[in-house]
N, CA, C and O atoms as a MOPAC input file, in Angstrom:
PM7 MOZYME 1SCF
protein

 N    -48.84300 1   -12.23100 1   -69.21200 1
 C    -50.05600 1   -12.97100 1   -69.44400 1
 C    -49.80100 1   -14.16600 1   -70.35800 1
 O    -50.33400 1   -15.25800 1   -70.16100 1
 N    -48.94700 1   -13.91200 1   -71.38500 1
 C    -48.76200 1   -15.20600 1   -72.13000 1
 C    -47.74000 1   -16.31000 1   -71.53100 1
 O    -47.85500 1   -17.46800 1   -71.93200 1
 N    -46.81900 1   -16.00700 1   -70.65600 1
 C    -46.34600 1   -17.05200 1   -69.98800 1
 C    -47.25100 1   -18.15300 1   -69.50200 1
 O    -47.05800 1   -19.35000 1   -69.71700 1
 N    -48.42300 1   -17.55000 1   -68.71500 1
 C    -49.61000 1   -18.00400 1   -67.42700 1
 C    -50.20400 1   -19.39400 1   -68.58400 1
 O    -50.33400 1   -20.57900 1   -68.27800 1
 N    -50.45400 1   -18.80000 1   -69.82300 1
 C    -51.10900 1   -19.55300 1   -70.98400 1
 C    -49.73800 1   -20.45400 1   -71.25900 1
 O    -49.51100 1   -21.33700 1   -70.43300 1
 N    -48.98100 1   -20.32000 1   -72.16000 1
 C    -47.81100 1   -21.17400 1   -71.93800 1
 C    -47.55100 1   -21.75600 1   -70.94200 1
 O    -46.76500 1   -22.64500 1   -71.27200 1
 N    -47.76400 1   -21.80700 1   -69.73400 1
 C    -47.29800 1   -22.91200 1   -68.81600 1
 C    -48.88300 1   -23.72500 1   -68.13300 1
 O    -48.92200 1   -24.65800 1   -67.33000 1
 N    -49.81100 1   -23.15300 1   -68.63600 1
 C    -50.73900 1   -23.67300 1   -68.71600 1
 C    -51.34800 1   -25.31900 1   -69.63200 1
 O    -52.07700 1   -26.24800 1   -69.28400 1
 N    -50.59400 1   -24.99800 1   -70.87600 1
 C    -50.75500 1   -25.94100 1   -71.66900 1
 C    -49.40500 1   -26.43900 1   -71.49400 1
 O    -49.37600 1   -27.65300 1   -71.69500 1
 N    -48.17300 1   -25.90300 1   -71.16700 1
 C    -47.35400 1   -27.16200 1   -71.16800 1
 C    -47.28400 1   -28.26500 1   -70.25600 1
 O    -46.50300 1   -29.21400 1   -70.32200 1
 N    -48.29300 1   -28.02700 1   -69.28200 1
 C    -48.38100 1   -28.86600 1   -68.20000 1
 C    -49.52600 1   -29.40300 1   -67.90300 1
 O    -50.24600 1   -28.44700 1   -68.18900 1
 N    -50.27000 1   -30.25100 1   -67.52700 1
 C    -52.14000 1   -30.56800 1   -67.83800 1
 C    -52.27500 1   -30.20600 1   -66.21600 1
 O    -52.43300 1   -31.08900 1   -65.37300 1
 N    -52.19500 1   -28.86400 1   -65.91100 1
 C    -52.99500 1   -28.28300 1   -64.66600 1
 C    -54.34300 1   -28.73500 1   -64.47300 1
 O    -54.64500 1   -28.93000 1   -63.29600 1
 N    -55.32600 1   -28.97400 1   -65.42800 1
 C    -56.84500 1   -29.03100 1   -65.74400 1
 C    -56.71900 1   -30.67900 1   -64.95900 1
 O    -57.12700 1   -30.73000 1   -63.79800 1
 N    -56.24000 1   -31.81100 1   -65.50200 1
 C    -56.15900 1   -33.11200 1   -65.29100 1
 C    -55.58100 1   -33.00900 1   -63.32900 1
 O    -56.14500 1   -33.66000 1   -62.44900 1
 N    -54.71900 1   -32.31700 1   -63.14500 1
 C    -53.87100 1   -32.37600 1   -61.92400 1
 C    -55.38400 1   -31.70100 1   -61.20800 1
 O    -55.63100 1   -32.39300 1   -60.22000 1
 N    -56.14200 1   -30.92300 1   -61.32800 1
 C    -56.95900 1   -30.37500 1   -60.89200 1
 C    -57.91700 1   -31.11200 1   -60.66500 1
 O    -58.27800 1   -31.17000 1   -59.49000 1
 N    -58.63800 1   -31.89900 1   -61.65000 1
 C    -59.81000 1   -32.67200 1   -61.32900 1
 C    -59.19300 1   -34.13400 1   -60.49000 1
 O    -60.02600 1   -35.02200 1   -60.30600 1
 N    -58.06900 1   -34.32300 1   -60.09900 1
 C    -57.49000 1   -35.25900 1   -58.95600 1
 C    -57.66900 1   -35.29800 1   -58.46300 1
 O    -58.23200 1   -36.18800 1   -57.82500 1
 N    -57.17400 1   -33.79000 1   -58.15000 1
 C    -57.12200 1   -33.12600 1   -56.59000 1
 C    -58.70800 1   -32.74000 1   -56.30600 1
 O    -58.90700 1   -32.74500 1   -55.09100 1
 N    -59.86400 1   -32.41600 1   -57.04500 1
 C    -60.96100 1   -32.45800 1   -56.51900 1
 C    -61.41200 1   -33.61900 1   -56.10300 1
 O    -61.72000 1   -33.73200 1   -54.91600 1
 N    -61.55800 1   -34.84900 1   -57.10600 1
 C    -61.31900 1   -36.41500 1   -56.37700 1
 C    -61.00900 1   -37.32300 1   -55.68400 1
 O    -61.35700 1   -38.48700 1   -55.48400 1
 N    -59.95500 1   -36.29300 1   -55.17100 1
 C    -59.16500 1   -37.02200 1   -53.51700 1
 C    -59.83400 1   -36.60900 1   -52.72600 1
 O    -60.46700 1   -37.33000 1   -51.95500 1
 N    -59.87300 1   -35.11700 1   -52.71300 1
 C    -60.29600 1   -34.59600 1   -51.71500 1
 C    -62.00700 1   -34.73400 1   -51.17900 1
 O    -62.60400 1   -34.80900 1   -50.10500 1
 N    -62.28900 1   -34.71600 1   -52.40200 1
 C    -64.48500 1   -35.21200 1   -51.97600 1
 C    -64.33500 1   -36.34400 1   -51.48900 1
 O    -64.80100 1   -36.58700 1   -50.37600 1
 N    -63.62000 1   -37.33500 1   -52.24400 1
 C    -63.59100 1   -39.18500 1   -51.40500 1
 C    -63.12800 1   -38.99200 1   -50.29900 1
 O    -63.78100 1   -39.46300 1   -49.36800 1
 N    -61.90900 1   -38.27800 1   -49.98600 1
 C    -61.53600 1   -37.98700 1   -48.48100 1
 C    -62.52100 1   -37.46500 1   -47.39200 1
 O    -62.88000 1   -37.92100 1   -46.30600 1
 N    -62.79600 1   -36.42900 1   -48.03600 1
 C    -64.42600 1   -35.80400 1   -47.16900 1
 C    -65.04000 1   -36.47800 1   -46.76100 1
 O    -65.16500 1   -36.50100 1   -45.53700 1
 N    -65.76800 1   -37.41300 1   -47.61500 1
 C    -67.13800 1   -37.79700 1   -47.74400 1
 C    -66.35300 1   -39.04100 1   -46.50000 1
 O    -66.87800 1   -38.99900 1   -45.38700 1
 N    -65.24000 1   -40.02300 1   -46.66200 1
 C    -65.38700 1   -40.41300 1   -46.45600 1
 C    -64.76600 1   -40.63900 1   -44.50100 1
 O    -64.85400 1   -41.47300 1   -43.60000 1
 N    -64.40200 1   -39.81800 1   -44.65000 1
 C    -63.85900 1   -38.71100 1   -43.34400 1
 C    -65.57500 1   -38.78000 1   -42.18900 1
 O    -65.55800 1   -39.25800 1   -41.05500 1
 N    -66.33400 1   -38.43200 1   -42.58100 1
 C    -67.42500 1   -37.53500 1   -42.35500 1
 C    -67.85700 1   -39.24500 1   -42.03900 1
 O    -68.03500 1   -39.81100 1   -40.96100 1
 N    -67.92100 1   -39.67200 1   -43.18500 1
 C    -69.00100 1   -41.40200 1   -42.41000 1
 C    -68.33100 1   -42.46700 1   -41.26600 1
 O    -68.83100 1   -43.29300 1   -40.50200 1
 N    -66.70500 1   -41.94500 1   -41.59100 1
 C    -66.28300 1   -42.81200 1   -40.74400 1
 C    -66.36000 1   -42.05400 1   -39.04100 1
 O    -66.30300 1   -42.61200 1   -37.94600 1
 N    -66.51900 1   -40.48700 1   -39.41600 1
 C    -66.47300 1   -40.29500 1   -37.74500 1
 C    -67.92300 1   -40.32900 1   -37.59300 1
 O    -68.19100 1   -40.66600 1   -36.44000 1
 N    -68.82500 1   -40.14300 1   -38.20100 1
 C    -70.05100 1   -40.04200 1   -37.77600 1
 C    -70.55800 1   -41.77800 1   -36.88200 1
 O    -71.39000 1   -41.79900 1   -35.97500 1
 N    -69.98000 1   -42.81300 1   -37.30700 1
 C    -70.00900 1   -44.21200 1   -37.00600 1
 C    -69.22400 1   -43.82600 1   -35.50800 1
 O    -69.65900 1   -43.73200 1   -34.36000 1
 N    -68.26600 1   -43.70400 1   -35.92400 1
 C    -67.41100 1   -43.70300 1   -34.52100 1
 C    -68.17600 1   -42.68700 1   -33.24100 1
 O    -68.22900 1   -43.08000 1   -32.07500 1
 N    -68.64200 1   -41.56800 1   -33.61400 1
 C    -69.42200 1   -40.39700 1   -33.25400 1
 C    -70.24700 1   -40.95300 1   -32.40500 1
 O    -70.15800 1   -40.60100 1   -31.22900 1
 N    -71.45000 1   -42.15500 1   -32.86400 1
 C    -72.67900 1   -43.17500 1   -32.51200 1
 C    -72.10900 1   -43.99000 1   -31.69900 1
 O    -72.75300 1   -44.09900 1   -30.65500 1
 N    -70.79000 1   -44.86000 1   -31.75200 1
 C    -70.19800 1   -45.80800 1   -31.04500 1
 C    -70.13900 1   -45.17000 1   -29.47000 1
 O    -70.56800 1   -45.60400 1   -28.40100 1
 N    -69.39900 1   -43.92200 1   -29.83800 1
 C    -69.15500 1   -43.59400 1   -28.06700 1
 C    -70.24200 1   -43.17600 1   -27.43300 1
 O    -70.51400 1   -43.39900 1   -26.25400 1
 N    -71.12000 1   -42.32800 1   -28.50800 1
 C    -72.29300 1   -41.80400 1   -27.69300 1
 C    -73.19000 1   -42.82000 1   -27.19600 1
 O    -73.45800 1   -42.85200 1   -25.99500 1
 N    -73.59900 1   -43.51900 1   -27.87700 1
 C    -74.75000 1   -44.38000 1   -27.68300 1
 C    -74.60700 1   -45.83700 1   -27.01600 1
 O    -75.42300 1   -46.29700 1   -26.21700 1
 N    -73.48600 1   -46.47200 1   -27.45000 1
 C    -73.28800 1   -47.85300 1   -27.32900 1
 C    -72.26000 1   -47.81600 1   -26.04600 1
 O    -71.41200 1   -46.96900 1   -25.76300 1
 N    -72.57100 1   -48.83500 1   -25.47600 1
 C    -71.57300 1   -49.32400 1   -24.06000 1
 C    -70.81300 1   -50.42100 1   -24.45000 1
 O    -71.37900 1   -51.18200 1   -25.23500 1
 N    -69.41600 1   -50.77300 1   -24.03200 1
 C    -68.79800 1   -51.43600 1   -24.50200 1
 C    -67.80600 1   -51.50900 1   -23.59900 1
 O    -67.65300 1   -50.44300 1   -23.00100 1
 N    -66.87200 1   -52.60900 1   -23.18700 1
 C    -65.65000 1   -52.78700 1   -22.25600 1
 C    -64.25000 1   -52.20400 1   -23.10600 1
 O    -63.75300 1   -52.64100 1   -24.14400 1
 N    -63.77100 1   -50.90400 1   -22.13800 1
 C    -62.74000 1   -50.23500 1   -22.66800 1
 C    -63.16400 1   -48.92800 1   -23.37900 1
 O    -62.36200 1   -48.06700 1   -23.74300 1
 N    -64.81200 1   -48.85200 1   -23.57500 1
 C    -64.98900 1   -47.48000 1   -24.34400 1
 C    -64.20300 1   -46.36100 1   -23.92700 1
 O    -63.34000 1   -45.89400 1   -24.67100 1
 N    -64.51700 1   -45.74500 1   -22.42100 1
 C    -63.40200 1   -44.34000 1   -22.19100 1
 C    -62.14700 1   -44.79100 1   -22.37000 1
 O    -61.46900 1   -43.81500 1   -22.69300 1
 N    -61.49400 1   -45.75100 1   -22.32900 1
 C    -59.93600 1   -45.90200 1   -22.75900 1
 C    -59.75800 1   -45.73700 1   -24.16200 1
 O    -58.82100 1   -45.11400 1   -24.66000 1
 N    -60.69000 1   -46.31600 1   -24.80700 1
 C    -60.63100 1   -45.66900 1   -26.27400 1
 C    -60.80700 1   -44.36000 1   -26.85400 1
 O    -60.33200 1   -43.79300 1   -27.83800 1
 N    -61.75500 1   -44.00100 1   -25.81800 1
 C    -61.45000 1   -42.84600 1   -26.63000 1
 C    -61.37700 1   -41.87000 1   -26.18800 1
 O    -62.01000 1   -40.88100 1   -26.55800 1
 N    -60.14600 1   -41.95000 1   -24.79100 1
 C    -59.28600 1   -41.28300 1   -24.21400 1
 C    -58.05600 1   -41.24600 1   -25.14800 1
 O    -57.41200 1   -40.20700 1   -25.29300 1
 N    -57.71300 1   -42.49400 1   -25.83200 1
 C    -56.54500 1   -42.97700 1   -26.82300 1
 C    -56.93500 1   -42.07100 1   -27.83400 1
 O    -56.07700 1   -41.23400 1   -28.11700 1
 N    -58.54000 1   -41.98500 1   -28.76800 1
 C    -58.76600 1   -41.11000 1   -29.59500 1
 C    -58.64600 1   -39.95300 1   -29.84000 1
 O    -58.25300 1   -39.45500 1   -30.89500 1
 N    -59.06700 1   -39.28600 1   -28.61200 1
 C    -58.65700 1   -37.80300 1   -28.47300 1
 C    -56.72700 1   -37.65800 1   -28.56600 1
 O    -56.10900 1   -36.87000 1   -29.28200 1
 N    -56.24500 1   -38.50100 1   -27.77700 1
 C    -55.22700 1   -38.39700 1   -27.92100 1
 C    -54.64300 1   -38.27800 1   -29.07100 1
 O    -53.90300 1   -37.32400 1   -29.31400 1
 N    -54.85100 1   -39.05500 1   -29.77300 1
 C    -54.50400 1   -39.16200 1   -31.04800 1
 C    -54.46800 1   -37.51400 1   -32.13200 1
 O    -53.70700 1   -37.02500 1   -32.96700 1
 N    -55.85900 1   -37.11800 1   -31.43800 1
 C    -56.24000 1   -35.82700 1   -32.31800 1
 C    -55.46200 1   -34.63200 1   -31.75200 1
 O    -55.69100 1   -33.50200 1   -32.18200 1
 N    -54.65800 1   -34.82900 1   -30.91200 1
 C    -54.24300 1   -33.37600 1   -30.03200 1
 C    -52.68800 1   -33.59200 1   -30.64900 1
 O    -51.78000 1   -32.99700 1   -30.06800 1
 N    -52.40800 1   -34.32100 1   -31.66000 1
 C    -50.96400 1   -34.76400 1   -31.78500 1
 C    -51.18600 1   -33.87400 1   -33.58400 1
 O    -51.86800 1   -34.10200 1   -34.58300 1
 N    -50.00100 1   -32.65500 1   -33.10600 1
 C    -49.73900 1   -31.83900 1   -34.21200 1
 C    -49.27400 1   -32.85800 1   -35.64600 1
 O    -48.36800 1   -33.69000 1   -35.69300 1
 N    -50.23700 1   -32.45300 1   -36.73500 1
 C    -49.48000 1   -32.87900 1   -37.73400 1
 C    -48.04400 1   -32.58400 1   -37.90500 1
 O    -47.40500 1   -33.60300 1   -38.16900 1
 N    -47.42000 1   -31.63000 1   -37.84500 1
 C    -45.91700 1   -31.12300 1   -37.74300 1
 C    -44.90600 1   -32.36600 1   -37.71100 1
 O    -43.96100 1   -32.71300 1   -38.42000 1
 N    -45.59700 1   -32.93100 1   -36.44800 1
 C    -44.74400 1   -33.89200 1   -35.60900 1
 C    -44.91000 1   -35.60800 1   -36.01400 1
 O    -44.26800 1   -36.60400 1   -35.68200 1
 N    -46.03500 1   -35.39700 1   -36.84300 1
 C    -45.67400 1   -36.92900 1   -37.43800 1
 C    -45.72400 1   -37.08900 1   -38.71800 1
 O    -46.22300 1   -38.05500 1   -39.29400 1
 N    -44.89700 1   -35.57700 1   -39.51600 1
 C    -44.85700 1   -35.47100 1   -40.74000 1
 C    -43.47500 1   -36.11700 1   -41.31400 1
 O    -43.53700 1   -36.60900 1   -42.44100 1
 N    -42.19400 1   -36.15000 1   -40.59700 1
 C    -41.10800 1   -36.70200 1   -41.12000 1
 C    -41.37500 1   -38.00700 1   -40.72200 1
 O    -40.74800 1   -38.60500 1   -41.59700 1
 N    -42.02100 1   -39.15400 1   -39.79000 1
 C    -42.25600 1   -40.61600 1   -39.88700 1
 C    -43.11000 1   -41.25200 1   -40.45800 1
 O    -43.11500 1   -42.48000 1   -40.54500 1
 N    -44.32800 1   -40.14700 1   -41.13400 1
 C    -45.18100 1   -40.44500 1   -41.87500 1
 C    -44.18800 1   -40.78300 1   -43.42600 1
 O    -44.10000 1   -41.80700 1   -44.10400 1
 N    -43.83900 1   -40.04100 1   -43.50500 1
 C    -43.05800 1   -39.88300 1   -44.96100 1
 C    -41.51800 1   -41.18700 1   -44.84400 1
 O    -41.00700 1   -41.82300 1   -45.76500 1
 N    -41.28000 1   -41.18300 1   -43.85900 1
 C    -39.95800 1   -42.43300 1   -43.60200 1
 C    -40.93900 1   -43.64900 1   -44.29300 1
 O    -40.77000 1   -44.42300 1   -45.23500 1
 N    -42.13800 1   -43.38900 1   -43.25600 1
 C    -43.03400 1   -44.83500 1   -43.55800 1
 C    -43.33700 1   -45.45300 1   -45.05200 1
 O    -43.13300 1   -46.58100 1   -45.50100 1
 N    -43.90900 1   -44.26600 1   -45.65100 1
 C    -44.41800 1   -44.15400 1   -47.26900 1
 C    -43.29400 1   -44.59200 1   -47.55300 1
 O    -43.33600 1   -45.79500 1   -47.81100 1
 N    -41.70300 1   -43.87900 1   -47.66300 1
 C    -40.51700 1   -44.51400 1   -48.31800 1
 C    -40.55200 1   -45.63000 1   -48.30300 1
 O    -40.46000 1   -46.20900 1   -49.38600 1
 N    -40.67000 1   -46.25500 1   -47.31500 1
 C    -40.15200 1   -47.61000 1   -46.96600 1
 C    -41.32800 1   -48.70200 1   -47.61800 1
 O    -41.04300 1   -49.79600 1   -48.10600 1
 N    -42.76900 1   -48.10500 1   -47.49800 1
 C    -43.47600 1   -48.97600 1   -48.25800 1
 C    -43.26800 1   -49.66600 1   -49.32100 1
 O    -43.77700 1   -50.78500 1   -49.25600 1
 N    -42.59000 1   -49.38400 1   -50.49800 1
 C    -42.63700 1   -49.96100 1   -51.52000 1
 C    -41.39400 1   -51.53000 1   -50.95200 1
 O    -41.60700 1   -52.66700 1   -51.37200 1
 N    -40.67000 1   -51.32900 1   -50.36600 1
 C    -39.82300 1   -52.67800 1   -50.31600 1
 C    -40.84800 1   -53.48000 1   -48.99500 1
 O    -41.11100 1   -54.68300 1   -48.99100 1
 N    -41.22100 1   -52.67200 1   -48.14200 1
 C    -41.82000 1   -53.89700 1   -47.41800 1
 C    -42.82000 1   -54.56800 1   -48.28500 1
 O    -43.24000 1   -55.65300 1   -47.88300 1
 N    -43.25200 1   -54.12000 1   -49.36400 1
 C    -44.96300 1   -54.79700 1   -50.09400 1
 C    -43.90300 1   -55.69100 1   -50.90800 1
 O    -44.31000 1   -56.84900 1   -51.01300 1
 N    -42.74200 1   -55.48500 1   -51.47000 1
 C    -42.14300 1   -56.35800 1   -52.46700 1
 C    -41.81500 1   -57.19000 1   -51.51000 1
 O    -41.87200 1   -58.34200 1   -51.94100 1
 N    -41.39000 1   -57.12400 1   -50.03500 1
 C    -41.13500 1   -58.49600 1   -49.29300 1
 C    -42.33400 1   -59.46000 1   -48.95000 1
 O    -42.25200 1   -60.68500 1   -49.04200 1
 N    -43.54000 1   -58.72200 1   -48.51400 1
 C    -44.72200 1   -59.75600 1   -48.17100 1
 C    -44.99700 1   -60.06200 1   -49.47700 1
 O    -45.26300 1   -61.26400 1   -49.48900 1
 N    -45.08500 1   -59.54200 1   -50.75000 1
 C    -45.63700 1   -60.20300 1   -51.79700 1
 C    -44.59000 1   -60.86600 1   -52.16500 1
 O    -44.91500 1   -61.99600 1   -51.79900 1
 N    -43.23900 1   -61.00200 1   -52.77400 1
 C    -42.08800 1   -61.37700 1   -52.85900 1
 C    -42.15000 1   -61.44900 1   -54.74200 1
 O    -42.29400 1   -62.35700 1   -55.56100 1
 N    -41.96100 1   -60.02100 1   -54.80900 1
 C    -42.73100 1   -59.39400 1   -56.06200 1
 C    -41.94100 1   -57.95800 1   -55.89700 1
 O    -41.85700 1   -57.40600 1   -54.80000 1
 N    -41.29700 1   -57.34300 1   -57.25400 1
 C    -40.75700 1   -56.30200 1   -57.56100 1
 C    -41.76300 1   -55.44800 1   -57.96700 1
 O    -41.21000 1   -54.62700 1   -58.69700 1
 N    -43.05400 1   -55.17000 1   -57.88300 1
 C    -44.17800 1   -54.31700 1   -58.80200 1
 C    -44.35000 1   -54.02100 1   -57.88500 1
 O    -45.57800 1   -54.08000 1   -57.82300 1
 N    -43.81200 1   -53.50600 1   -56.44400 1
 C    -44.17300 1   -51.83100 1   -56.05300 1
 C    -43.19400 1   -50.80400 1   -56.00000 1
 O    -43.17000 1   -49.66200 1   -55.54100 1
 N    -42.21600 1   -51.70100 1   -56.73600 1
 C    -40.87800 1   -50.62100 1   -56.70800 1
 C    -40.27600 1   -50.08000 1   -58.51900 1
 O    -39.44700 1   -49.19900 1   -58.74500 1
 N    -40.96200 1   -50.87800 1   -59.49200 1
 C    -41.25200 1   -50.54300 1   -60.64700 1
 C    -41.83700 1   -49.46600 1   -60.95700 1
 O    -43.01000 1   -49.44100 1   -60.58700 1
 N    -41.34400 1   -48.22000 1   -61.69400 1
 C    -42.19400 1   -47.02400 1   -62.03300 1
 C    -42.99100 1   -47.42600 1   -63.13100 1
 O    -42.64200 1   -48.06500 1   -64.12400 1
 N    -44.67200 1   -46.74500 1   -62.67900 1
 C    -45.52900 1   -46.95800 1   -63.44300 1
 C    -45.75500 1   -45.99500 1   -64.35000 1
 O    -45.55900 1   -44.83200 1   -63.99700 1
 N    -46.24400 1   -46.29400 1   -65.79500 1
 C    -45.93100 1   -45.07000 1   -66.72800 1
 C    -47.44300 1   -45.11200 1   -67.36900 1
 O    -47.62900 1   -45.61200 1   -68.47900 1
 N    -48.28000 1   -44.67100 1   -66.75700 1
 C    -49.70100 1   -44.51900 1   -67.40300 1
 C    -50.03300 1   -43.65900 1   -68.90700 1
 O    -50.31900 1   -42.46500 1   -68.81600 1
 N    -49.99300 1   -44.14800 1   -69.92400 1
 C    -50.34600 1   -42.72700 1   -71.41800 1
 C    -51.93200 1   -43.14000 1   -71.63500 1
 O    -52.43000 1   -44.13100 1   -72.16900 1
 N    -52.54400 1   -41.94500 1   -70.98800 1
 C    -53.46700 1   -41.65900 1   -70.90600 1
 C    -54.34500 1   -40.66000 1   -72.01700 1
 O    -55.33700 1   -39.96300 1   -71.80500 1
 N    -53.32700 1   -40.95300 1   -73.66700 1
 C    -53.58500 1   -40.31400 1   -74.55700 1
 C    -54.58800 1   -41.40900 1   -75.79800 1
 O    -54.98700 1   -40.93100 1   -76.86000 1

């Protein structure tokens, strides 16, 4: 039991926690408005190319995360030098050191 407390305070679990509730509600919330828009687009509105779109959409959704988890992550790597080339600027490859004390 006193380890659980000791590694409790040696690490700010509490701070890492209210993040992760913060990502995740903005993600939700904002998850939820963007399909609900898209939701209205196909149902309601006519448009040139709608079933191709969102024949492409579904498609999109039937594609296992699994499988675009190692190019997702190549991609993220690689972000920080492509933003230092379009900006032509070293501050996305600089570690940022926030003291939030």
């Amino acid at each position: 039991m006193v380890n659980y407390r000791d590694a409790w305070r040696a690490v700010p679990f509490g701070r890492g926690y209210i993040n992760t509730l913060i990502v995740a509600i903005t993600v939700t919330v904002g998850q939820v408005l963007t399909s609900s828009l898209a939701a209205y687009a196909f149902a309601r509105l006519s448009f040139p190319g709608r079933d191709k779109l969102f024949l492409g959409y579904l498609g999109t959704m039937m594609i296992p995360g699994a499988v675009t988890m190692i190019p997702v992550f190549i991609l993220l790597r690689k972000l920080p030098e492509v933003l230092n080339w379009v900006f032509h600027t070293d501050f996305w490859s600089t570690p940022l050191y926030l003291d939030l004390t």
